[in-house]
KOLLUM-603412 format. One record per residue: residue in three letters; chain; x, y, z of N, C-alpha, C, O in turn. Coordinates in steps of 0.001 Angstrom, whole numbers, plus 500000, padded with zeros to 6 digits. Layout:
r  c  n.u  n.v  n.w  ca.u  ca.v  ca.w  c.u  c.v  c.w  o.u  o.v  o.w
ALA  A  X  Y  Z  X  Y  Z  X  Y  Z  X  Y  Z
...
This chain:
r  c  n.u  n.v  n.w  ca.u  ca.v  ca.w  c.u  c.v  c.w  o.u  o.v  o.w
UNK  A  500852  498801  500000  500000  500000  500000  500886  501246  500000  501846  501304  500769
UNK  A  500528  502468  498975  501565  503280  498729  501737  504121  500024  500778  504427  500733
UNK  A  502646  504371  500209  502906  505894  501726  502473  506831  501044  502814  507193  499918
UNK  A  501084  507564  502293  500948  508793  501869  502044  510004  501667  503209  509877  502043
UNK  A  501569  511127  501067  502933  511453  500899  503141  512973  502552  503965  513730  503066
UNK  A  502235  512687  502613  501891  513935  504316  502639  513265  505081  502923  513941  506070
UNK  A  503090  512266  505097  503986  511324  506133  505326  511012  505562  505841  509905  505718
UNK  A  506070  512280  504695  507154  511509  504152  507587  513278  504426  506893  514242  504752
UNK  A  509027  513133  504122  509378  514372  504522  509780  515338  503043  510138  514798  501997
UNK  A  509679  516393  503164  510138  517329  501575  510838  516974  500903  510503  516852  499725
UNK  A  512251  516609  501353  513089  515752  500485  512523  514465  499727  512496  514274  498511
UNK  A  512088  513651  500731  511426  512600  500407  510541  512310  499058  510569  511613  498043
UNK  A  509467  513634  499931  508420  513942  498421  509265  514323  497351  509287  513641  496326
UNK  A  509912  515263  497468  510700  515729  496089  511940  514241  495565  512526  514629  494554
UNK  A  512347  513032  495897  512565  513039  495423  511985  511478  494692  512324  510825  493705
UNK  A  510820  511303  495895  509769  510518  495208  509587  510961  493632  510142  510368  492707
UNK  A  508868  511904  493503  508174  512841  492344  509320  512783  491233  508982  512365  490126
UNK  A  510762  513201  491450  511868  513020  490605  511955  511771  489669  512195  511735  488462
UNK  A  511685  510718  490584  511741  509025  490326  510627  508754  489150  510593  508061  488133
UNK  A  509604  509793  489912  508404  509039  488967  508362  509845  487557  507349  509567  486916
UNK  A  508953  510483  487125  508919  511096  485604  510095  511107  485217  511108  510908  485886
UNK  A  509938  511477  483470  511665  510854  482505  512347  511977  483438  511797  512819  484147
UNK  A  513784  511717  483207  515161  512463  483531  514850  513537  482883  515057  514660  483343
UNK  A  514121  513232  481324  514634  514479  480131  513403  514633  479423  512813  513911  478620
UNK  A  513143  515846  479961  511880  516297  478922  512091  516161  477530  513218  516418  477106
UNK  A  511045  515736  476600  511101  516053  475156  510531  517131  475003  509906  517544  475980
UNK  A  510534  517984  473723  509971  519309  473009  508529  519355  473685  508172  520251  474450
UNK  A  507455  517859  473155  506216  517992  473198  505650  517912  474770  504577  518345  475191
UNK  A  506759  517189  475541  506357  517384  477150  506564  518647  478020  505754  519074  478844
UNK  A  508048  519306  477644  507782  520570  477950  507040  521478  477553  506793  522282  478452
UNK  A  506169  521899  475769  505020  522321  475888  504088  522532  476597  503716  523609  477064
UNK  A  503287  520640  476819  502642  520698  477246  502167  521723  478671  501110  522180  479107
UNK  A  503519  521756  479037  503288  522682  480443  502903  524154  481069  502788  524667  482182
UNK  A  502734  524638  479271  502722  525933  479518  502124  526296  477927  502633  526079  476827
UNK  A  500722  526992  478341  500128  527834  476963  500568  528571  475460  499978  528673  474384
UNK  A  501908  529028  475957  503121  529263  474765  503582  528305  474208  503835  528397  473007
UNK  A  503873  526897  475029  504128  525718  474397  504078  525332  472679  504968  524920  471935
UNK  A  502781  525627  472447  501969  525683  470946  503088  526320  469935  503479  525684  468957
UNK  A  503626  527780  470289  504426  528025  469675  505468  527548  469075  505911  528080  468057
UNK  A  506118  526256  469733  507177  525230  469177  506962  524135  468586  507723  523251  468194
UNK  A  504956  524366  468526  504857  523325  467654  505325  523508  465885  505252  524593  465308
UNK  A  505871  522029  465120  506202  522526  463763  505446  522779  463109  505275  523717  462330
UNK  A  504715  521641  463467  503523  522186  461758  502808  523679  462249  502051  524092  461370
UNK  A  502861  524354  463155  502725  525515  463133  503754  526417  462829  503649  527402  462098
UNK  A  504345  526191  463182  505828  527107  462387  505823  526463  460811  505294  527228  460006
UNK  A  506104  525741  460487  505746  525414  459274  504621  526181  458022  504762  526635  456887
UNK  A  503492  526005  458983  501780  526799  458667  502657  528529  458905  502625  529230  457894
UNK  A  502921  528753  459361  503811  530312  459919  504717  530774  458267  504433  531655  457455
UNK  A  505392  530171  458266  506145  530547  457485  505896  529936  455820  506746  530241  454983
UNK  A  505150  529396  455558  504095  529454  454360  503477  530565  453922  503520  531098  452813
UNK  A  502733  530942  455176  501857  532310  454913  502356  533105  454647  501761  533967  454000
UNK  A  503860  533294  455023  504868  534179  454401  505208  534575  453676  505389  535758  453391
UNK  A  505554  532844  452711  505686  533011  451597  505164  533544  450787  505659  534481  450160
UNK  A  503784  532969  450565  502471  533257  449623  501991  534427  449879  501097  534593  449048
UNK  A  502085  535620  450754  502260  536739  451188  503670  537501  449836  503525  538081  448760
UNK  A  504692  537165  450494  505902  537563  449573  505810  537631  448495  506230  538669  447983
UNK  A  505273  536669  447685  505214  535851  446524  504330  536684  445834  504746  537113  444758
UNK  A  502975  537086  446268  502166  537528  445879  502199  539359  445529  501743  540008  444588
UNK  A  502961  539758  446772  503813  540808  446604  504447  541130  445858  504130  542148  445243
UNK  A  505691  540420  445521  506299  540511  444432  505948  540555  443301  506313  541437  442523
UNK  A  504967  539355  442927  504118  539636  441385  503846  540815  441327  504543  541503  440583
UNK  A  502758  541449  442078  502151  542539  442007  502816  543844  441879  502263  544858  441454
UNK  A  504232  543744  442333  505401  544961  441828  505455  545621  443256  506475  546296  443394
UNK  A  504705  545606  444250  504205  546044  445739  505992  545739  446135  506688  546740  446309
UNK  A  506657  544313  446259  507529  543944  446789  508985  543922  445712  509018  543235  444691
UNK  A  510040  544735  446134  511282  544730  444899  512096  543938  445082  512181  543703  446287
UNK  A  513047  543145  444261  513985  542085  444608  515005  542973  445935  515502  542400  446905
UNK  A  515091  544126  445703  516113  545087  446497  515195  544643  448033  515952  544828  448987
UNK  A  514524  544393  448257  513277  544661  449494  513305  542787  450066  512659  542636  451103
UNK  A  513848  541682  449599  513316  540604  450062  514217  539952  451527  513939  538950  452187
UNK  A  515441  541001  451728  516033  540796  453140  514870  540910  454269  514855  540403  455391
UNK  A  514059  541594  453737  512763  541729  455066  511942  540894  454813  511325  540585  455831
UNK  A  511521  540193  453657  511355  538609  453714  511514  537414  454601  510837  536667  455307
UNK  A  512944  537640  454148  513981  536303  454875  514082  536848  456590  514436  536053  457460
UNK  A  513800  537979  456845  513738  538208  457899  512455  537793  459197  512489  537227  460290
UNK  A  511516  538358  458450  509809  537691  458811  510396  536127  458623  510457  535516  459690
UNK  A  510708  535601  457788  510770  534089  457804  510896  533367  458987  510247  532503  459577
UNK  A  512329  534222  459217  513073  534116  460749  512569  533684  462159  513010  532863  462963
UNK  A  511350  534631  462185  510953  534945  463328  509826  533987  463614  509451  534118  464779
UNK  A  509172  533086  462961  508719  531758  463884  509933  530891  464380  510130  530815  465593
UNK  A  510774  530219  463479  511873  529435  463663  512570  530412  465064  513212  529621  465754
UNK  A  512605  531207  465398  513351  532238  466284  512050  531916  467640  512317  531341  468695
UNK  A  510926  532350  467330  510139  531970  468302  510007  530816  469293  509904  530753  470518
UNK  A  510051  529866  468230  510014  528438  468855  511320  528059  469489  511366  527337  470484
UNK  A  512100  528425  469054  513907  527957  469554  513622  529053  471168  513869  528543  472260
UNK  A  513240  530128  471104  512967  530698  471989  512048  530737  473219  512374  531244  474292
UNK  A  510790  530116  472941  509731  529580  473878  510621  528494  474678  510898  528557  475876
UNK  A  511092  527279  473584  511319  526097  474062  512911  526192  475056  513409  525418  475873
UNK  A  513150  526925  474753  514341  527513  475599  513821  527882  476868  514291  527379  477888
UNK  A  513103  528526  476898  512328  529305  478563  511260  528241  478988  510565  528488  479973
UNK  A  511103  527144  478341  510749  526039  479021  511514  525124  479106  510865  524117  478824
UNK  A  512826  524786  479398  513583  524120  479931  513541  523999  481284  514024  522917  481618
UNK  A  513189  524615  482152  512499  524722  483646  511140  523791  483625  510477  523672  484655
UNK  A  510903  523386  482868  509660  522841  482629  509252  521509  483837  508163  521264  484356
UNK  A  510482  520871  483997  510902  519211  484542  510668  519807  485937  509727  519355  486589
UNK  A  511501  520866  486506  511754  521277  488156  510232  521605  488395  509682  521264  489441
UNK  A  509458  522392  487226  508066  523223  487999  506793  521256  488171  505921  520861  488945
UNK  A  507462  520723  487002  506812  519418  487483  506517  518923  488223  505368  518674  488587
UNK  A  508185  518438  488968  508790  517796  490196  508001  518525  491522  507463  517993  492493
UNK  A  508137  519790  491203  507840  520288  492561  506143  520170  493112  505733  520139  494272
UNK  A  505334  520119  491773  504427  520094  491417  503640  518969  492701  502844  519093  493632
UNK  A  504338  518010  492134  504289  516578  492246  504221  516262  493547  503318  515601  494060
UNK  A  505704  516985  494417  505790  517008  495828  505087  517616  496496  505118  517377  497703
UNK  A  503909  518940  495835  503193  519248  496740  502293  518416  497129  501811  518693  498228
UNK  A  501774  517224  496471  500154  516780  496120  500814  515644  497523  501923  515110  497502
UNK  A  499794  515508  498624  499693  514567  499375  499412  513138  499411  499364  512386  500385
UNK  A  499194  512844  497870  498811  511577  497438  499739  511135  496038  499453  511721  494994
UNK  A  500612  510323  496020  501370  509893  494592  500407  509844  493668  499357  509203  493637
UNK  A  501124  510964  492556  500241  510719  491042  501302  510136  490202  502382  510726  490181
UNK  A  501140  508985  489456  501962  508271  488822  500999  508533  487166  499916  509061  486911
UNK  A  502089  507838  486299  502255  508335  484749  501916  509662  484513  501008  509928  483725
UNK  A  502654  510693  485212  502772  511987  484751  503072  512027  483118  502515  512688  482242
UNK  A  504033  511184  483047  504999  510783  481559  503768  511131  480639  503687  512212  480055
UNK  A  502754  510079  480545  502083  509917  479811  500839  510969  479867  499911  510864  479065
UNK  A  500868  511850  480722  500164  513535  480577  500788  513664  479525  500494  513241  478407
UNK  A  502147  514575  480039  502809  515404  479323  503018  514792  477586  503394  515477  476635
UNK  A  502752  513740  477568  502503  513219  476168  501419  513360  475511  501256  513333  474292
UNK  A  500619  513523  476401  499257  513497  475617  498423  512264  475475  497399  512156  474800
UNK  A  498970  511405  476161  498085  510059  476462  497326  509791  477757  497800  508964  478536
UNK  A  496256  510382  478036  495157  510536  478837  494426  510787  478719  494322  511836  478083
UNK  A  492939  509987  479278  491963  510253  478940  490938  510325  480751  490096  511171  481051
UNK  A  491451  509076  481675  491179  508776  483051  491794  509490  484082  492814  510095  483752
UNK  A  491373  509592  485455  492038  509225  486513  491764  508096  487357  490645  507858  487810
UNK  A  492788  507403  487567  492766  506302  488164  492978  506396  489921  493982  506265  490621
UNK  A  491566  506678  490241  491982  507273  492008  491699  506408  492581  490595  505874  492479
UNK  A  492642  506012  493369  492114  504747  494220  492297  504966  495590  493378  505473  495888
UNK  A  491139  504591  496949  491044  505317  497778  491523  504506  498943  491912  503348  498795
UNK  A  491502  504955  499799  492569  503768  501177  491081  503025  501881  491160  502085  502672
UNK  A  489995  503522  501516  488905  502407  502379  487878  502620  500885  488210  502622  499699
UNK  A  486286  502819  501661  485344  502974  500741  485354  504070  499828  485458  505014  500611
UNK  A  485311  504584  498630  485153  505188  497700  483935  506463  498387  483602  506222  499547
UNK  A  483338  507656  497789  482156  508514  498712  481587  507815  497352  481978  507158  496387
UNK  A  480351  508417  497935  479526  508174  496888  479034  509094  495499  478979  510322  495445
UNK  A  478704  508140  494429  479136  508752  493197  478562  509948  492961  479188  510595  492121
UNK  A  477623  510474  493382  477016  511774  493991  477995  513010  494318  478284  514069  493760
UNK  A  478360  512347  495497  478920  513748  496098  480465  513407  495129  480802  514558  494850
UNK  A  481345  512640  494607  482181  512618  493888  482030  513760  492980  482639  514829  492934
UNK  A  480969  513229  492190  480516  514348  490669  480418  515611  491260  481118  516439  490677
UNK  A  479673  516127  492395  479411  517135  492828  480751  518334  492844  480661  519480  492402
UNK  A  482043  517681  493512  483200  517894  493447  484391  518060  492637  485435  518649  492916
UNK  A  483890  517134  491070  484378  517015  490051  483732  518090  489120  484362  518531  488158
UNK  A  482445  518512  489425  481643  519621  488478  481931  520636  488451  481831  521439  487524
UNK  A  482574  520843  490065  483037  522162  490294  483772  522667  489332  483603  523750  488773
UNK  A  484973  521518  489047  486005  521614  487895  485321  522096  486613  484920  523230  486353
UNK  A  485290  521292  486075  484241  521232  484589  483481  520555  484400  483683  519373  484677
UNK  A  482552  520858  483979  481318  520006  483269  481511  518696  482885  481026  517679  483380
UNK  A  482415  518843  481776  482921  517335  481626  484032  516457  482308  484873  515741  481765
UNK  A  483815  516698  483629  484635  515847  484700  483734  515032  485463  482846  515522  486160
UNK  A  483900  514042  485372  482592  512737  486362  483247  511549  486043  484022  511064  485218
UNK  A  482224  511129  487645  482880  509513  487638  482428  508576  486605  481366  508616  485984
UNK  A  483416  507696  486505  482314  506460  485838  481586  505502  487009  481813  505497  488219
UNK  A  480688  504741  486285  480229  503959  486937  481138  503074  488152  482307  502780  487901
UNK  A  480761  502836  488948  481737  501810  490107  481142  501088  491324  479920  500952  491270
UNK  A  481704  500639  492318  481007  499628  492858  481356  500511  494092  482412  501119  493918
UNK  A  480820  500724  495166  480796  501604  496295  481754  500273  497320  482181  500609  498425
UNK  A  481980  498914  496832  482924  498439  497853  484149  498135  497142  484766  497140  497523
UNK  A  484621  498825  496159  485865  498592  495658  486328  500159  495820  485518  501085  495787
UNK  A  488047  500365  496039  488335  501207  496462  488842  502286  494843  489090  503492  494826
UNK  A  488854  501207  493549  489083  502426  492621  488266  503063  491947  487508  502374  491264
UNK  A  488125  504390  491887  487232  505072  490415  487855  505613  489483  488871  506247  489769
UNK  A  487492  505530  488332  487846  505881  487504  486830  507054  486905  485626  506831  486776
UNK  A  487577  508620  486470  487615  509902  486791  487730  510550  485038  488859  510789  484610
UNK  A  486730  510749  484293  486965  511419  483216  487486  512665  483344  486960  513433  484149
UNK  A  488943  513204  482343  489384  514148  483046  488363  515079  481822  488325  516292  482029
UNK  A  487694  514636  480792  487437  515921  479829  487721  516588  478849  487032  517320  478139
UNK  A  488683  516337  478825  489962  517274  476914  489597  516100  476008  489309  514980  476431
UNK  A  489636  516480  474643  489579  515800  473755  490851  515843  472849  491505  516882  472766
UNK  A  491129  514936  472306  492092  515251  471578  492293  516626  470350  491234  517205  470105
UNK  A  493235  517021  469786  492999  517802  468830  493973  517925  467709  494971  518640  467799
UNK  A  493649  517158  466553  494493  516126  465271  495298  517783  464875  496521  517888  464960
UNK  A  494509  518845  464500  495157  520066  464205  495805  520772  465293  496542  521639  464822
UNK  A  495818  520758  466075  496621  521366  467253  496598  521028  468527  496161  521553  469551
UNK  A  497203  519956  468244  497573  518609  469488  498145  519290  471100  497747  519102  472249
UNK  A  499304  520183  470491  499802  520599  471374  499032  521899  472496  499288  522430  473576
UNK  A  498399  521935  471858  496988  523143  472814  496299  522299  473827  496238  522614  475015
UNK  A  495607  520851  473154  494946  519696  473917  496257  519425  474814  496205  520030  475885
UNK  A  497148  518836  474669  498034  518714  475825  497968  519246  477069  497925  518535  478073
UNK  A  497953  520756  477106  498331  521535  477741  497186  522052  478380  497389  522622  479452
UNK  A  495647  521959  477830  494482  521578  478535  493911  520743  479242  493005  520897  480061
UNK  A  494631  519542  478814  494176  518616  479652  495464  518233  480569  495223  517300  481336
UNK  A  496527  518658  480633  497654  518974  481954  497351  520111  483028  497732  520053  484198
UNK  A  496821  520862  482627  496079  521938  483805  494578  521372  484198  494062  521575  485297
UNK  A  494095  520790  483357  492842  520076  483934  492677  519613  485070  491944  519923  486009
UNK  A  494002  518238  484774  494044  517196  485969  494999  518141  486927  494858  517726  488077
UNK  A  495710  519004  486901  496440  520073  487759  494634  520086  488598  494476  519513  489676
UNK  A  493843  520573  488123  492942  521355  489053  492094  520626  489372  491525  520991  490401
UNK  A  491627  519452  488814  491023  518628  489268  491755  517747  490735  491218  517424  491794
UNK  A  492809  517603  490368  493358  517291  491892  493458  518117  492700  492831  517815  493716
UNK  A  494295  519681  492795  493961  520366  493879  492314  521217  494182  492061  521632  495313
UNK  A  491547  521345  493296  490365  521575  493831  489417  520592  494035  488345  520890  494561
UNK  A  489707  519267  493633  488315  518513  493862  488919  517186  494812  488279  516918  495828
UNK  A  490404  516186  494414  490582  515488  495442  491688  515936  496207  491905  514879  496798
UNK  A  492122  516331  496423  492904  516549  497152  491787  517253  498446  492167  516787  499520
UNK  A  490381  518345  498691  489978  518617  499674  488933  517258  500102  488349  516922  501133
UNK  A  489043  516760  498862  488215  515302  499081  488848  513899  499860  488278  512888  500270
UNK  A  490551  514390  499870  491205  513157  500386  491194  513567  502147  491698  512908  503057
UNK  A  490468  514826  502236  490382  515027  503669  489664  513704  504707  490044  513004  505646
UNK  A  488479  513871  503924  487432  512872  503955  487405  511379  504047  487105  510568  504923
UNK  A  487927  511311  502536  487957  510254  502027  489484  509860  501564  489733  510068  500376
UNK  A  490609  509272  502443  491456  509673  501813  492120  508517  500838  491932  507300  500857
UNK  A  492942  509298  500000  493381  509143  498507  494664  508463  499147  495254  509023  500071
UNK  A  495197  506914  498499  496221  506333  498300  497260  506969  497339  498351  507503  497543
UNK  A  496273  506633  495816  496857  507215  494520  496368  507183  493585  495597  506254  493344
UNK  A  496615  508212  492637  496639  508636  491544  497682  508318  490437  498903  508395  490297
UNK  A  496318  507820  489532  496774  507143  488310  496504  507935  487102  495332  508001  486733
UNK  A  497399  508537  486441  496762  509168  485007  496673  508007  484023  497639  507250  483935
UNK  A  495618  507815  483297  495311  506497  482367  494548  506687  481106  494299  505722  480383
């Protein structure tokens, strides 16, 4: 049975939380962590500097733009590729605001990994006795968002499973990430975490 984490000491928690996520962020996990994130996505820089072109391009036909004039072209070009090298740079802190994240929460949340990837759809909360009932659960989960509720479950088994709500998004994946990483951010400190008062929380499973 996991140790709560109110009974372990700061170090402890911090370096529990360390253990449980990669060493090394990738591009799309540090995104995820922060609303600018999006900016380092490619196919948006990509989509960025298209529009550029066909902008330029169109310019130029039209006599509007002179061959003497296309250094300010190549310059606009610049500045997504400059953006993104630049966002993703000031999220390199990304891993520590995690970690610490992690050590605040009084209950282990395991596969962070697979947040910051974008592979979640559950929470997997499993409770140290009886579960509350699916009532006052939802009640607590609504607060969050609308589309946060339990699934169905058995009032003598101790896990539920917790729709967090985000949907995926095929055109701009990296936005969904980063919605549904602050989701479960707030769904745990506003709904279980005052709920593990009560009822208290072993652990947390992102699934």
């Amino acid at each position: 049975m996991a140790e709560l984490e109110k009974d372990l000491t700061r170090d402890e928690r911090v370096k529990r939380a360390d253990d449980s996520v990669s060493h090394s962020f990738t591009r799309i996990m540090r995104a995820a962590t922060s609303p600018i994130g999006v900016l380092t996505d490619p196919p948006l820089v990509a989509l960025a500097e298209g529009v550029i072109v066909i902008i330029a391009v169109t310019l130029y036909n039209v006599g509007v733009l002179a061959k003497a004039q296309l250094w300010v072209v190549y310059l606009v070009l610049a500045l997504p590729v400059l953006a993104a090298i630049g966002v993703d740079m000031r999220l390199r802190s990304a891993r520590a605001q995690v970690v610490q994240w992690l050590a605040s929460v009084p209950f282990p949340v395991e596969n962070m990994n697979g947040l910051l990837n974008g592979v979640a759809q559950n929470l997997l909360v499993r409770f140290r006795g009886e579960p509350p009932p699916r009532t006052e659960l939802n009640v607590e989960l609504d607060k969050v968002h609308p589309d946060c509720f339990a699934l169905e479950y058995d009032a003598n088994e101790p896990e539920v499973d917790v729709r967090i709500g985000v949907l995926d998004n095929k055109i701009n994946p990296t936005t969904a990430n980063h919605r549904r990483y602050r989701r479960v951010q707030d769904l745990i400190e506003q709904a279980l975490i005052p709920l593990s008062e009560k009822h208290p929380i072993e652990l947390v499973r992102i699934a």
